[in-house]
Every structure is written in structure tokens, then in C-alpha cells.
C-alpha positions as CSV (number, residue, x, y, z in Angstrom):
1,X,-56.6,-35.2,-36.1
2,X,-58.5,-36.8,-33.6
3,X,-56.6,-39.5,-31.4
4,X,-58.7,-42.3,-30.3
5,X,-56.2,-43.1,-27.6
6,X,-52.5,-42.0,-26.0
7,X,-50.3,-44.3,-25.0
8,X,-48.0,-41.3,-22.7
9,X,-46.4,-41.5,-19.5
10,X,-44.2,-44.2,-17.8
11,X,-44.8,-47.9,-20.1
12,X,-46.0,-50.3,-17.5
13,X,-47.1,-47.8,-14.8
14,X,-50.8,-47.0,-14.4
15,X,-49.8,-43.5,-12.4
16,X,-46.5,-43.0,-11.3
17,X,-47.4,-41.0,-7.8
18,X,-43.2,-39.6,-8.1
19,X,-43.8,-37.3,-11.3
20,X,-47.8,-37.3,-10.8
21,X,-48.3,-38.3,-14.2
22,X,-50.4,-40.9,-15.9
23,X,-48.6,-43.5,-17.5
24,X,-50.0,-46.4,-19.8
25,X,-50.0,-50.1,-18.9
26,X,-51.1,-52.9,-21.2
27,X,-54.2,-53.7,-20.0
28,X,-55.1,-50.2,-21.0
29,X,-54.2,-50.9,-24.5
30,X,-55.6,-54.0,-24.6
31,X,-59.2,-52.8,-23.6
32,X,-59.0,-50.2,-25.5
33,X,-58.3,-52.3,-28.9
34,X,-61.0,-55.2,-27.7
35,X,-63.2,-52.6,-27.8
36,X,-62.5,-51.3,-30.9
37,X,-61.7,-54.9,-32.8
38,X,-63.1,-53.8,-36.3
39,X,-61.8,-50.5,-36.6
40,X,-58.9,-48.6,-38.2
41,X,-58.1,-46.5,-34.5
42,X,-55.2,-43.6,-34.5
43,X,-53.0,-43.4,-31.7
44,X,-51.3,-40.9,-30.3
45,X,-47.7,-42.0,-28.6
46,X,-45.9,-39.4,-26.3
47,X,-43.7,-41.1,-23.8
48,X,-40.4,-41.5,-22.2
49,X,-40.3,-45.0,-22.3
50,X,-40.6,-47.6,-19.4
51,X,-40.3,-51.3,-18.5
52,X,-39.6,-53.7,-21.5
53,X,-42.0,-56.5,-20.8
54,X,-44.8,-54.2,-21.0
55,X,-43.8,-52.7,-24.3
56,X,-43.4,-55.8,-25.9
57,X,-46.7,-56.5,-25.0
58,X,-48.3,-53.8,-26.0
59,X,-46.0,-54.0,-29.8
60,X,-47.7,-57.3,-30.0
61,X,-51.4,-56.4,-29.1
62,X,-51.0,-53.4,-31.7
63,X,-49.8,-56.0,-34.5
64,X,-52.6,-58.3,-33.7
65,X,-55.0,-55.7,-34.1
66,X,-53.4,-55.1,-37.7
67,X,-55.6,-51.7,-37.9
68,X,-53.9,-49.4,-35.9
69,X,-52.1,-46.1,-37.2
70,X,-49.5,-44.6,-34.7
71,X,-48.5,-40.6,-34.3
72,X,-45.0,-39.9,-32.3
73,X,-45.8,-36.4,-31.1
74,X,-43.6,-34.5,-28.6
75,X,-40.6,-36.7,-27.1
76,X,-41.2,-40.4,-27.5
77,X,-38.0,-42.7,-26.4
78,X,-36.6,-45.9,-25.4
79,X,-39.5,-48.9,-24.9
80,X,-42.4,-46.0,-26.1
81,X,-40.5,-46.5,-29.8
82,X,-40.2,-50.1,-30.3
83,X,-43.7,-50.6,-29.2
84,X,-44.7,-48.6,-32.1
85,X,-43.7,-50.9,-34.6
86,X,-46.0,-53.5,-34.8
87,X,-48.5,-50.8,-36.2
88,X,-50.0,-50.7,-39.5
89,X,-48.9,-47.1,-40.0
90,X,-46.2,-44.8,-38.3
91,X,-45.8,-41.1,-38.9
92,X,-44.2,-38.7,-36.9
93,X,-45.2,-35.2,-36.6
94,X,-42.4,-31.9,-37.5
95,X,-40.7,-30.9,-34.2
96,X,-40.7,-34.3,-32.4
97,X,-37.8,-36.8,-31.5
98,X,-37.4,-40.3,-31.0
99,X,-34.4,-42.3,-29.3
100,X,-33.4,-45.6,-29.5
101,X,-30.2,-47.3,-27.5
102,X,-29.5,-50.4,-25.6
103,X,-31.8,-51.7,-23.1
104,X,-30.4,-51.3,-19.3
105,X,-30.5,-52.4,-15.6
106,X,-29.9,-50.8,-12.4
107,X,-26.4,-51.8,-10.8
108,X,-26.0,-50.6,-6.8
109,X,-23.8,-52.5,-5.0
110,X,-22.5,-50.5,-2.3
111,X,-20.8,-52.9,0.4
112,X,-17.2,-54.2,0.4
113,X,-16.3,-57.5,-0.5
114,X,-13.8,-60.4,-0.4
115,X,-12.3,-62.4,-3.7
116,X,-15.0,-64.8,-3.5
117,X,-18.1,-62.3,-3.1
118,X,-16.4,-60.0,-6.2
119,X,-16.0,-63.6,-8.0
120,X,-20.1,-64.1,-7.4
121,X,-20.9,-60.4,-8.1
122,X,-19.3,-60.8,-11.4
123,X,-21.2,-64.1,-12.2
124,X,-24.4,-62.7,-11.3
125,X,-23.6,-59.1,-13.8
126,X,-22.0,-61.3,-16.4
127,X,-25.3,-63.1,-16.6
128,X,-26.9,-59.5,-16.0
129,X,-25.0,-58.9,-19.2
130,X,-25.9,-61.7,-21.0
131,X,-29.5,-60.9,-20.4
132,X,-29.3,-57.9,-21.5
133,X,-27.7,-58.6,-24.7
134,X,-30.5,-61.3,-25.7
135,X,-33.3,-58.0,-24.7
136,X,-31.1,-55.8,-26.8
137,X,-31.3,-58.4,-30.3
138,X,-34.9,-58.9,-29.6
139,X,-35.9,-55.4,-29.8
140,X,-33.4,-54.9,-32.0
141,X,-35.3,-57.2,-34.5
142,X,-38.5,-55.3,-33.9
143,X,-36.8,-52.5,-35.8
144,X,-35.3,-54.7,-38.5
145,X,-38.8,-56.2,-39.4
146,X,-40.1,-52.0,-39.8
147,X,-37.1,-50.7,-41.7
148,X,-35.8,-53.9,-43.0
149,X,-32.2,-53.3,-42.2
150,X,-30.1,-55.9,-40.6
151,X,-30.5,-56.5,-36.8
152,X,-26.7,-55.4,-36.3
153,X,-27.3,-52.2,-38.5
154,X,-30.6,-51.7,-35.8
155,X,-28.1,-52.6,-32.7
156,X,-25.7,-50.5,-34.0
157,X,-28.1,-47.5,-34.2
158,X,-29.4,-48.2,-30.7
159,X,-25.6,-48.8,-29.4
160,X,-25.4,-44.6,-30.8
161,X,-28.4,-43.6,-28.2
162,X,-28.8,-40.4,-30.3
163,X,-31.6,-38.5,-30.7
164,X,-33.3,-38.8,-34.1
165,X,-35.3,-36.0,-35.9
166,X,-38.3,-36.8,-37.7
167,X,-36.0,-36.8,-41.0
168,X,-33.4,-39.0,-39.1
169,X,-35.9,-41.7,-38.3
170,X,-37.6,-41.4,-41.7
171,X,-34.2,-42.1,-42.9
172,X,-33.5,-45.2,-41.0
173,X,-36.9,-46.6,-41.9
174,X,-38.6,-46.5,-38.0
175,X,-41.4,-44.3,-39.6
176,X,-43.7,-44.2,-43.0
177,X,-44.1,-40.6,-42.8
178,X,-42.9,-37.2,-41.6
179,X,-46.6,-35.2,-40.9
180,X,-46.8,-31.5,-41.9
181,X,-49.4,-30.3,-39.1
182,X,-49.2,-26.9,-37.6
183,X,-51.8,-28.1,-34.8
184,X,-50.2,-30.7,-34.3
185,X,-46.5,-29.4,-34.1
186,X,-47.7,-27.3,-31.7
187,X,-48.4,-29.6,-29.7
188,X,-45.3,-31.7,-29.9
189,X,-43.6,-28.5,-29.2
190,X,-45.6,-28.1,-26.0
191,X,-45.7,-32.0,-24.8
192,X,-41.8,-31.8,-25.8
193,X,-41.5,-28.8,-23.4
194,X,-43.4,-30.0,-20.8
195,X,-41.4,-33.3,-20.7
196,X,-37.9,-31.0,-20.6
197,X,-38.6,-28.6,-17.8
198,X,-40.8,-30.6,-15.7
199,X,-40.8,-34.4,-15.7
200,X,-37.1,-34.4,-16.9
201,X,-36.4,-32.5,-13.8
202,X,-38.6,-34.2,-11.4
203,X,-36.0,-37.2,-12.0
204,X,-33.1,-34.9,-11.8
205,X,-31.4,-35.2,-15.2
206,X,-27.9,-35.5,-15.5
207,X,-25.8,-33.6,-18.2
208,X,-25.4,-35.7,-21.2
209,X,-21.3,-35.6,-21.3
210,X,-20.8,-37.3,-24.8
211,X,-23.2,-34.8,-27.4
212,X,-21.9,-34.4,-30.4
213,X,-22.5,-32.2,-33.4
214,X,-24.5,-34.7,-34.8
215,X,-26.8,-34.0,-32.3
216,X,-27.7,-30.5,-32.8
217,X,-30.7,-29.5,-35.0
218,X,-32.4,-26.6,-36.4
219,X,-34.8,-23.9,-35.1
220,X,-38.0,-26.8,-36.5
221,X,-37.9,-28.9,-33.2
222,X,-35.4,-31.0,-33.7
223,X,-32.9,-32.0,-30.6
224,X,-30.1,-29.5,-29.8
225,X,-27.1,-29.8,-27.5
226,X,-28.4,-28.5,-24.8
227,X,-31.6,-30.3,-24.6
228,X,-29.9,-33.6,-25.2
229,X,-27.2,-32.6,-22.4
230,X,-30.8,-32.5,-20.3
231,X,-32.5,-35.3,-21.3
232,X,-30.9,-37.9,-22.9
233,X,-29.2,-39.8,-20.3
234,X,-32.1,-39.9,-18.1
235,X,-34.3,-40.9,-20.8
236,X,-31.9,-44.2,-21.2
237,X,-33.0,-45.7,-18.2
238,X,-36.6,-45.8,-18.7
239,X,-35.6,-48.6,-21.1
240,X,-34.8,-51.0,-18.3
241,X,-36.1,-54.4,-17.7
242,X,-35.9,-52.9,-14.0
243,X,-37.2,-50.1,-12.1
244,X,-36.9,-46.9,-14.7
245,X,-35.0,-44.7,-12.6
246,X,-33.0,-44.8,-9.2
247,X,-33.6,-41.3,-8.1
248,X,-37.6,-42.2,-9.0
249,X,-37.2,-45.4,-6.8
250,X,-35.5,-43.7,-3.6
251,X,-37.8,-44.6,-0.7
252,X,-39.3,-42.0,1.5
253,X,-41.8,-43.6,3.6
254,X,-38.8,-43.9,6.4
255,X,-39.3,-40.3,7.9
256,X,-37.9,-40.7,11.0
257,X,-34.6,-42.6,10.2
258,X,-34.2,-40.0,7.2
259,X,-34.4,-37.2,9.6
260,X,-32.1,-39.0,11.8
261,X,-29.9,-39.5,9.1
262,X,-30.2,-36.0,7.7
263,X,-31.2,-37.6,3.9
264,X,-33.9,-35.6,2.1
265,X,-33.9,-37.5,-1.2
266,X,-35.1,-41.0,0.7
267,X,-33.2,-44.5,0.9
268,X,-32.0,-46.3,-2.6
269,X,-33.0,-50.4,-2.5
270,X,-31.4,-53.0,-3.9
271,X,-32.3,-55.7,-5.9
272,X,-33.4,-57.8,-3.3
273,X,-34.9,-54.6,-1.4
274,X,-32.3,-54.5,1.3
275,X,-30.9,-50.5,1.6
276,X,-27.4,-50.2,2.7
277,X,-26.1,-48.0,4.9
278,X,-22.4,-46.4,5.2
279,X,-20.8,-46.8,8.3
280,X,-21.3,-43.8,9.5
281,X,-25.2,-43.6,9.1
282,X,-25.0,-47.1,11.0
283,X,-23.3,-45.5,14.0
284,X,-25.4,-42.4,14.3
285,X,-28.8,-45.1,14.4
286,X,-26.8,-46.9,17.3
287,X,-26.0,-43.9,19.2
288,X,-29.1,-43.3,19.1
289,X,-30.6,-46.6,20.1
290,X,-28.6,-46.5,23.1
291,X,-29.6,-42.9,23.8
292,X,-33.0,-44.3,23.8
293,X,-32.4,-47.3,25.8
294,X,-30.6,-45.4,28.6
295,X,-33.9,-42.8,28.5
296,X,-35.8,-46.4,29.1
297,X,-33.7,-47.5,32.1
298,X,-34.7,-44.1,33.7
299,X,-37.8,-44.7,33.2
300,X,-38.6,-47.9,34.0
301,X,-36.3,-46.6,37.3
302,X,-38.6,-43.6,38.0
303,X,-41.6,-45.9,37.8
304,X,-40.2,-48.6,40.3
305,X,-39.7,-45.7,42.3
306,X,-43.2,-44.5,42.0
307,X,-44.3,-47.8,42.7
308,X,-42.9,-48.1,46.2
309,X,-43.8,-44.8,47.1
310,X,-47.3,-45.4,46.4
311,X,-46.7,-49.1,47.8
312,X,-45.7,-47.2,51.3
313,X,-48.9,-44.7,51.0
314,X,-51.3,-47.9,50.4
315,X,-49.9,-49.5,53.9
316,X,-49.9,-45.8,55.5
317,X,-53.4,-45.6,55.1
318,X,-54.5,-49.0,55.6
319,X,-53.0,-48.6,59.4
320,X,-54.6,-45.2,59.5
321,X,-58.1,-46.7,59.0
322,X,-57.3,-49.4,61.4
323,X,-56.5,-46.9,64.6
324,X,-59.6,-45.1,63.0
325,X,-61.6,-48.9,63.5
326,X,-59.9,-49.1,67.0
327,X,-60.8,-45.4,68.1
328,X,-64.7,-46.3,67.7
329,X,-64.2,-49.1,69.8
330,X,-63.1,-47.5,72.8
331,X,-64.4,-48.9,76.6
332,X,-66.7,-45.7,77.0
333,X,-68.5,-46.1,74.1
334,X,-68.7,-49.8,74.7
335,X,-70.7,-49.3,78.3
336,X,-72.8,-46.7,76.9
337,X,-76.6,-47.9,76.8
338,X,-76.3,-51.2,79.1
339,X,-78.0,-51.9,82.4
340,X,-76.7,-51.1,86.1
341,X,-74.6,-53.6,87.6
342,X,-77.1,-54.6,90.5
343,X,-75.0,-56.4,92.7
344,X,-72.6,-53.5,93.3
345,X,-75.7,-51.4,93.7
346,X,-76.6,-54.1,96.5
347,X,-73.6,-54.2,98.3
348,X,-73.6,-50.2,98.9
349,X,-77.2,-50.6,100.6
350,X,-76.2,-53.4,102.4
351,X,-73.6,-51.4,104.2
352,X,-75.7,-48.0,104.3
353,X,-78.6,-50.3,106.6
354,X,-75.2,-51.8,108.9
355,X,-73.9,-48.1,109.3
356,X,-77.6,-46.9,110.5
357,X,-78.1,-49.9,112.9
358,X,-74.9,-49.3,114.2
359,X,-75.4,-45.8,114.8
360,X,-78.5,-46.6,116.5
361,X,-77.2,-48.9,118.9
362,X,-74.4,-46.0,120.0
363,X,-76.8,-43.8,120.0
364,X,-79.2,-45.6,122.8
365,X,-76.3,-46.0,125.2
């Protein structure tokens, strides 16, 4: 069969640069189907799920369309299955899996905290919970209007989180069909694969603690223990109103204070974007801050220092040049080139014509 369009990677994500892998946003969707307004399109849905808002949105741009025909292949979970539902046709190819549970939010509160912070931290998670309940009965209802059970019966499925075979959620109504495709088992096979030992551990999966036998399946491609003890409870978060994934959230732009620090997985915000540090991490940056500010006062020290001497080598050679001026204006290199003083010259003739008359006169006696 030939897919007009996939709707695969992280839900509300255009590229997630963590895992490397295209996700699908609405817009995409929503071009897509405006440019195909008049025609019966088939589309292909692989995905682990993502952020709720943009599911919902794409559930309702598929039901408006009232002409499109869905195709779980591979893995397809959490906000990636509800989205499928507002389609005019849902089949699910032998050897995929789809999982449906309770809708989630990231908790991280790592500080301490008095009777009245605990007090406010409860407030704000019971209305956390609250919220959460409301998101859960909404998409809860989106199954109810495919398989027409009741919204409890669909909430009580999701409150399971179990992996369901293609049999499974034929059973429970989520699909019209189970599809018989070699081909395109295959390729479930392979896009189920790929999601298990790479993406799956990009995120670091967890073990899944609570499998049951339930869970395991047959040789066909449905889930077994151990893949659901890889997968599942990672998988759960991508159904978040919030940021999928903590580990895919960690923050690694800070290189320096992680080296510092010694952390190689990056810094884990909260809500508000703040990251916390423990009490030790906070002493080894001020250690460090006052290593560097005494390495500044030595500094800054050394240059003052540097400064004076070159201060004191200025005023050295300004008096050098100054004997240098004085030297070139010695007295006999002042007289040099002026006239005879005359009246000197005078006086010694003067006294050379007394001392010849004189001598005459003695000379005559």
C-alpha cells in the first residue's frame, strides 16, 4: 500500500535534535490534508506518542477531513493512538502494538521545604491532578465515540497502560480491521525494532516492574515481557501535556559548569526553568569562584606592579634625554663660530706698543 503521508516521530515536535528523528507537528498534517481536501488519503501512523494539545489537534483536522484512512504499523502509543480516531477508517497491520494509559506530567521538586511551602506544593499538584483527570476523560471520550464503550470502561483501559495486540485492540473496538500484509508486517516488525533498540534507548528506558502474563504474546509480533519491561514505561511519558521525557529534556548547553560539576547527562529544569543544585554542587561552584577571584587579585596586583615599573622607566628616560638636551648645550659648542672679542684683542696691543717705548727709552740711556 502506498501511504500518502506518516505521521511518526515525537507528536508536536518538527525534529527532535536528542534522538535525531523527525517528528510530526500539526501544521504538517494540516497542509498536507488542505492540499488534498477532496480526496480519500491513507496514512501511515508509527509513533511514540508526544504532547496532548498537538494530538488533539491533529484527531480533529483528521475528522474534519472525513476522508482519511489510518494504518498503525510498528509501535504506535500514547497521544499517536487517540489521534487516530477521528479517521474514517482504522486498521492495524499483524505484528504491531498500540498502548493507551493515563495522560501525565513531569513532577521535580528537589529542594526542602517548610509546612507552608509543602502546603503550596500540594495545592499547586492537587490542581496538577485535577488537570490531569479532566485531560484523561477527554481523551478518554475520544475512544468511547470509536469503540462505543463507556468513558469509564475507556479510562479503565487506559488506567491498565498495557500493551494491546492487534487482536486486543480489535477487541476493544480502537480499530475496524486487523490487515493481513506480509510487506507490510515487515515493516512494522522493522519500525517496531528500530523504535526498541535505538530510540527506546536513546531515552534510557527503565525496566517496566509491573508486567504481567497478560502482557506476553506470541512469536506474530505481539508485545512480550521483555520488550514491555523495555519500553513501556518510557513510552508513558510521551503522553504528557509537558515535556515528553526528563532524560530527553536534560540540558547540555552548560559545558563548563557540567565539567566542573563532573555531570555528563546535562542539568534537569523545572517548571519554571530554574535547575537546582545539591549542596554540594553549590559548594564546589563557590570554591571555585573564589579560586578564581583570588587568581584575579594576583593579577590585577602583578599589573599594578607592572605599571609602576614602567611608570619609573618613563621618568628614567625622560631625565636621560634631558642631560642628553643639556650635553649639546655645553659653553664650547656655544662660542664655536662667533667673532673675536676686539677689545681684549686691543688691550694686549696697547701694552705690546708701552713695553716697546719703554724699552727704547732704557735703551738710549
Amino acid at each position: 500500500m502506498e501511504y500518502k503521508f506518516i505521521i511518526s516521530g515525537q507528536i508536536g515536535v518538527a525534529f527532535d535534535w536528542w534522538t535525531g528523528q523527525r517528528g510530526t507537528t500539526a501544521k504538517m498534517v494540516r497542509d498536507f490534508l488542505n492540499e488534498h481536501q477532496d480526496e480519500e488519503v491513507d496514512i501511515a501512523v508509527s509513533s511514540p506518542g508526544g504532547y496532548v494539545d498537538a494530538g488533539l489537534e491533529i484527531y480533529q483536522m483528521i475528522k474534519d477531513h472525513g476522508k482519511v484512512n489510518i494504518h498503525i504499523l510498528g509501535m504506535t502509543a500514547s497521544a499517536a493512538t487517540f489521534l487516530t480516531m477521528g479517521a474514517k477508517s482504522v486498521d492495524m497491520v499483524d505484528g504491531s502494538l498500540m498502548l493507551i494509559h493515563n495522560a501525565s506530567t513531569a513532577v521535580r521538586e528537589w529542594q526542602s521545604a517548610n509546612k507552608e511551602q509543602l502546603d503550596a506544593l500540594i495545592a499547586k499538584y492537587q490542581k496538577e491532578r485535577d488537570d490531569l483527570n479532566t485531560i484523561d476523560k477527554v481523551i478518554a471520550s475520544l475512544y468511547a465515540k470509536k469503540n462505543g464503550k463507556s468513558v469509564e470502561d475507556c479510562m479503565a483501559k487506559m488506567q491498565k497502560a498495557a500493551w494491546l495486540s492487534p487482536s486486543d485492540a480489535l477487541d476493544f473496538g480502537l480499530i475496524d480491521k486487523i490487515r493481513e500484509d506480509d510487506d507490510a508486517a515487515r515493516k512494522a516488525n522493522s519500525i517496531r525494532n528500530h523504535f526498541n533498540n535505538n530510540i527506546f534507548q536513546e531515552f534510557g528506558l527503565p525496566p517496566f516492574p509491573t508486567a504481567t502474563a497478560d502482557e506476553v504474546v506470541d512469536e506474530k509480533g505481539n508485545p512480550t515481557k521483555s520488550f514491555i519491561q523495555k519500553s513501556v514505561e518510557a513510552v508513558k511519558v510521551f503522553f504528557s501535556n509537558n515535556p515528553a521525557n526528563s532524560v530527553k529534556n536534560m540540558i547540555k548547553i552548560f559545558k563548563n559548569v557540567m565539567d566542573l560539576l563532573n555531570v555528563k547527562d546535562g542539568f534537569s529544569p523545572a517548571e519554571d526553568g530554574s535547575i537546582n543544585l545539591t549542596q554540594d554542587q553549590i559548594k564546589t561552584v563557590d570554591d571555585r569562584l573564589g579560586s578564581l577571584q583570588k587568581d584575579l587579585d594576583a593579577a590585577n596586583t602583578a599589573k599594578d606592579d607592572l605599571q609602576k615599573q614602567l611608570d619609573k622607566a618613563n621618568a628614567d628616560l625622560a631625565a636621560a634625554n634631558e642631560k642628553l638636551n643639556n650635553l649639546s648645550k655645553s659653553p664650547g659648542e656655544q662660542t664655536q663660530g662667533k667673532p673675536a672679542d676686539t677689545e681684549n684683542e686691543e688691550e694686549s696691543l696697547s701694552f705690546v706698543d708701552k713695553a716697546r717705548k719703554m724699552y727704547n727709552t732704557v735703551k738710549d740711556l
